[in-house]
N, C-alpha and C positions, 0 to 999 in steps of 0.2 A: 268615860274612863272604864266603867263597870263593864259596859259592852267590848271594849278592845281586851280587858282581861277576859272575859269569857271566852273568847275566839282563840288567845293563844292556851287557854287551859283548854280547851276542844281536842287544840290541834296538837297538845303534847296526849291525850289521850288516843291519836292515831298513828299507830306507826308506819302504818305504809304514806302519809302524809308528809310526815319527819324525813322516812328513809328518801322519799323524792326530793325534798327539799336540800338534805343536805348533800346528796347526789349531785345535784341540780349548782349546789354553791363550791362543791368540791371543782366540779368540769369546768368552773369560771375560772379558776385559777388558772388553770390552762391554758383555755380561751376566752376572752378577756370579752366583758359585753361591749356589744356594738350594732349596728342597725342590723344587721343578719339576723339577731336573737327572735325578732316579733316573727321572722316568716319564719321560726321555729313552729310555732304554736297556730293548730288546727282549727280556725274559729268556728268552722262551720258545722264540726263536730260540736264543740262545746255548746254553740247555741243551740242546736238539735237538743244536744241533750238536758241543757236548760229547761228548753220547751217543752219536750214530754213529760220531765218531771215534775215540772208547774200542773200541766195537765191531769195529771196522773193523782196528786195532792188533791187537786180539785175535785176531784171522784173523790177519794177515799172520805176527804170531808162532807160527802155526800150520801156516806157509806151505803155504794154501790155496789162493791165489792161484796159486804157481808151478807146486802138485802138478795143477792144473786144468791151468793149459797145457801142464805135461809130456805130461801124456795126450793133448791134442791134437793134439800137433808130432807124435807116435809115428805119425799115421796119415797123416803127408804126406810125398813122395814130392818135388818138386819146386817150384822156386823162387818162383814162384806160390802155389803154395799154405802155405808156408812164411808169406812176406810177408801172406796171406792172416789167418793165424790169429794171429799178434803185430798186426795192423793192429785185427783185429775184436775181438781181446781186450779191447783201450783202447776199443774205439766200446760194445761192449756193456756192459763190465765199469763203467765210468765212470759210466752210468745208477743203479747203486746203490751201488757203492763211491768214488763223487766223481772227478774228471779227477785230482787233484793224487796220488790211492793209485795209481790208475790207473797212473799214469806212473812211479811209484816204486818201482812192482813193477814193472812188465811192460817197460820200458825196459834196465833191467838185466839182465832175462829175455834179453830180446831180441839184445843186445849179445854177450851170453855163447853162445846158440846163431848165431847168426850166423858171430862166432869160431869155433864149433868146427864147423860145416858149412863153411867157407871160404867163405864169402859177403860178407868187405867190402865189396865194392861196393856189397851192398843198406843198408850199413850209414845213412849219409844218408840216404837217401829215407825206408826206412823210417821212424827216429826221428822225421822230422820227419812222415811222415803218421798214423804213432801219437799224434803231439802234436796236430795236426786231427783226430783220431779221439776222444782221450779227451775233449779241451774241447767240441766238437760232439755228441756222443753223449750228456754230462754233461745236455744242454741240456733231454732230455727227461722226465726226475721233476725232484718239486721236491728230494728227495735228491741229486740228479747234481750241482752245488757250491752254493755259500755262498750266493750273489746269489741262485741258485733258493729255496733254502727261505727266505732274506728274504722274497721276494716273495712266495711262498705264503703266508705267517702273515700276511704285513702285511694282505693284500687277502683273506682269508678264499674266494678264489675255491674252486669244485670240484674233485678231479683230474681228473673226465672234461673241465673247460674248460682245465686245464692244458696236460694231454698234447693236446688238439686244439690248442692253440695254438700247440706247438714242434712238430708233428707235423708237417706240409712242409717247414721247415727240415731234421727231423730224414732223413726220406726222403730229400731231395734230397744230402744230404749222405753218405748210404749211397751212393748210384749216381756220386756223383762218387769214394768210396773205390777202388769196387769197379772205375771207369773207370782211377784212377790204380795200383792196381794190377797192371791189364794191360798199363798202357805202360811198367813197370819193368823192369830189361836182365837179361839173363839168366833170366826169368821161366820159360821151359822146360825152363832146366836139370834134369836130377835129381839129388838131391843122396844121395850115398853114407853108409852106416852112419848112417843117422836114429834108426834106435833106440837108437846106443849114444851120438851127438850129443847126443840129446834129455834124456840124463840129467844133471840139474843141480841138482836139489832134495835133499839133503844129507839133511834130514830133514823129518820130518812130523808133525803134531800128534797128541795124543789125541784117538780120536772124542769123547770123553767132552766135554773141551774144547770141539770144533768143537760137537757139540750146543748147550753151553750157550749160545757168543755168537751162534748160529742164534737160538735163543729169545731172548734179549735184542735181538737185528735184528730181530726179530720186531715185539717190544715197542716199539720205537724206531718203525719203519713206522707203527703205531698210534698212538704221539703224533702223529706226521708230520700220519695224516689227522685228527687232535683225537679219534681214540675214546678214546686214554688222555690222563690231564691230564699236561703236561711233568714237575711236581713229580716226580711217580710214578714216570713212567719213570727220571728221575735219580736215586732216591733206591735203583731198584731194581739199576738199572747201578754203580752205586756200591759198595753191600753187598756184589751178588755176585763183581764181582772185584775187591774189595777183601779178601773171603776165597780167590776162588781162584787168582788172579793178581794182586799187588796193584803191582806192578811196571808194570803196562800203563797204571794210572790216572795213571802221570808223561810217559805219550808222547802224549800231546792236544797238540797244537799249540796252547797257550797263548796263544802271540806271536799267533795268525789272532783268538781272541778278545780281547786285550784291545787291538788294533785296532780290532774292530769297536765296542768300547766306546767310545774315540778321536771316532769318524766320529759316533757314535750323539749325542754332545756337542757335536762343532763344528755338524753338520745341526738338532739342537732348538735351538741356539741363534741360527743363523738365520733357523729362524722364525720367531722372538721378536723380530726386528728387522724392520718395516713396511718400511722401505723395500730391504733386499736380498731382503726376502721379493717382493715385488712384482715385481723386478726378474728373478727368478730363474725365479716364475712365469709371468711372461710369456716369458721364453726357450725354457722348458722345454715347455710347453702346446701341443702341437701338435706338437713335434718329438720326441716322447719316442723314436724309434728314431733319429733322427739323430746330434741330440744326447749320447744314450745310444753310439752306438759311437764318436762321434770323442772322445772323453771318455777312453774307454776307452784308446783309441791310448795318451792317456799317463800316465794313473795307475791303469792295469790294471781291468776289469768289477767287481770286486766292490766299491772304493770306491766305483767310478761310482754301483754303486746304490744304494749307503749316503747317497752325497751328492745322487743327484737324487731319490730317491725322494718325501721331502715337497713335492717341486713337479709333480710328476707329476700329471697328470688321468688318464691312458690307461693303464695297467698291463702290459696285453697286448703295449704298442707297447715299452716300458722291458721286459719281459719280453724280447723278441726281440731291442730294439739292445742291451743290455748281455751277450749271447749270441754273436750270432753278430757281436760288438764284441769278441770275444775272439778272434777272427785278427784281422792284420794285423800290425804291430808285436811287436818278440816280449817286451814287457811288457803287451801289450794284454790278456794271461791272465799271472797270476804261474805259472800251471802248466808255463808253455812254458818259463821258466825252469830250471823241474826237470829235463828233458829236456836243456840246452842245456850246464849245470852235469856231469848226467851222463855227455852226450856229450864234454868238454872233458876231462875231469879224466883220459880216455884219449888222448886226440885231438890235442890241445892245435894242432899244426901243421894243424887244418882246420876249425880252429873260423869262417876268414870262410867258406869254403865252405860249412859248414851255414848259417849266417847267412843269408847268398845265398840257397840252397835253401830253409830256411826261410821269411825274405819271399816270395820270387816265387811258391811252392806256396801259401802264405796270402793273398796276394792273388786269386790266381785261384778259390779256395773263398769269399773275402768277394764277389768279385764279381757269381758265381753268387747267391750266398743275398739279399746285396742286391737283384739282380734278380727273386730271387724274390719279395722282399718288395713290391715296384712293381708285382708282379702281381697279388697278394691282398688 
């Protein structure tokens, strides 16, 4: 009973959770359930995403993650370069371990060396351009978050036509990193005792471990591109840490799946209706990046693509606005949350200040990319 309460006080503390669901119980009224309902819902999406998450778990409790960037903080020297390798961690790292892990390691990471090199100051800028780092960098596998491998299953496109598609977004978003962090203050400093700073990793997995959920990432990338069938991969992900860690198969962010089930029910069921359908297609047809980021502004990129995708003509276009539709607003990505939560729960007295710095630096990267997108 204790456990069934927990789940609905979870799920009343989400509200894009809530807002699917009662979306989702609002469009029954309309359309009434019936065996159509199940081929609403994406399985092969969700079990992907299952699986990488389990995966993904299984590292962090391995804290691979941290033990990586311990190594790499050891061989920097100053404040530059410092900002440099917590920045790039999130830009790169996010490509396959999703923005939302991304930031919930390396945020922390970050916060804690900062602290102990006496670098407050970088403390703001940073966070918040690790938060445009991990959500921007995400953008280029369909691995990097949720809305990307939607979109790759739905539309059966190639990777080589993937990655060419977020690929200028992605570039132009490296050189604006790489510009923001030359103009951060103190960036020359050198910062004293880095080796004994940089130690913060507590402990460290068994190789034996790291091999196996290697081989399992493995596995998972291969359903990704359809060499293996979903079923397979989840049944194989399952077994094996279910015998050797079976404690990881309870940290899957449930509440992101059965969201996406939510969304998956209110969007088939408006298709089923002639006339919002129409209405919705005619909106969306031609605007798909538009539409797709201001969308985003307020009920965060991954619903957006839940809910426009069945009216979508243009893929590529809804591919880039529900992307780089996750700056601005700092619900525009739920990841920038993780970040903002992190930074508070220490911070508390400078939380509008990040805020501030948060929008202004996010506008300024949507605006870039925007334009980039007028150009191509």
């Amino acid at each position: 009973m204790n456990k069934i309460k927990n789940i609905f006080k979870q799920m009343s503390h989400d509200p894009v959770l809530c807002i699917a669901w009662i979306l989702a119980i609002i469009s029954a009224i309309y359309v009434h359930p019936d065996k159509k309902y199940i081929s609403y819902i994406d399985f092969r999406s969700l079990g992907i995403l299952w699986g990488l998450m389990i995966v993904i778990q299984g590292y962090r409790e391995n804290s691979l993650f941290e033990k990586t960037g311990e190594i790499l903080l050891k061989k920097v020297s100053r404040g530059y370069q410092l900002a440099m390798v917590l920045i790039l961690m999130c830009f790169f790292g996010s490509m396959l371990i999703t923005n939302d892990v991304a930031l919930i390691t390396f945020v922390p990471f970050a916060m804690m060396t900062l602290n102990n090199c006496d670098r407050q100051d970088l403390m703001i800028p940073v966070i918040v351009l690790q938060t445009i780092a991990a959500n921007l960098g995400s953008m280029l596998t369909p691995v990097g978050n949720p809305q990307n491998l939607y979109i790759y299953g739905l539309t059966g496109m190639s990777i080589t036509e993937f990655i060419s598609t977020m690929l200028p977004y992605t570039l132009l978003t490296a050189i604006l990193l790489l510009i923001s962090i030359f103009i951060l203050p103190g960036k020359w400093e050198k910062l004293a005792n880095t080796n004994d700073n940089h130690s913060v990793v507590k402990s460290f997995g068994t190789p034996f471990q790291i091999a196996v959920y290697s081989i399992l990432f493995i596995i998972a990338l291969l359903c990704v591109l359809r060499i293996i069938p979903y079923q397979i991969m989840v049944i194989i992900i399952l077994a094996v840490v279910a015998i050797m860690d079976g404690k990881i198969l309870l940290r899957a962010d449930y509440m992101l799946l059965i969201t996406f089930i939510g969304f998956f029910i209110f969007t088939g069921n408006m298709e089923r209706i002639p006339q919002i359908k129409a209405f919705l297609s005619d909106v969306v047809s031609g605007r798909e990046f538009y539409v797709s980021l201001i969308t985003s502004q307020f009920i965060s990129n991954v619903p957006a693509t839940l809910m426009l995708s069945d009216f979508a003509q243009n893929y590529k276009e809804l591919l880039a606005g529900v992307n780089v539709g996750g700056l601005g607003t700092l619900i525009a990505s739920m990841a920038s949350l993780i970040s903002f939560k992190l930074f508070s729960n220490d911070f508390k007295e400078k939380r509008l200040k990040y805020v501030i710095t948060f929008t202004v630096m996010n506008l300024i990267f949507l605006a870039f990319l925007v334009a980039l997108h007028a150009l191509i």
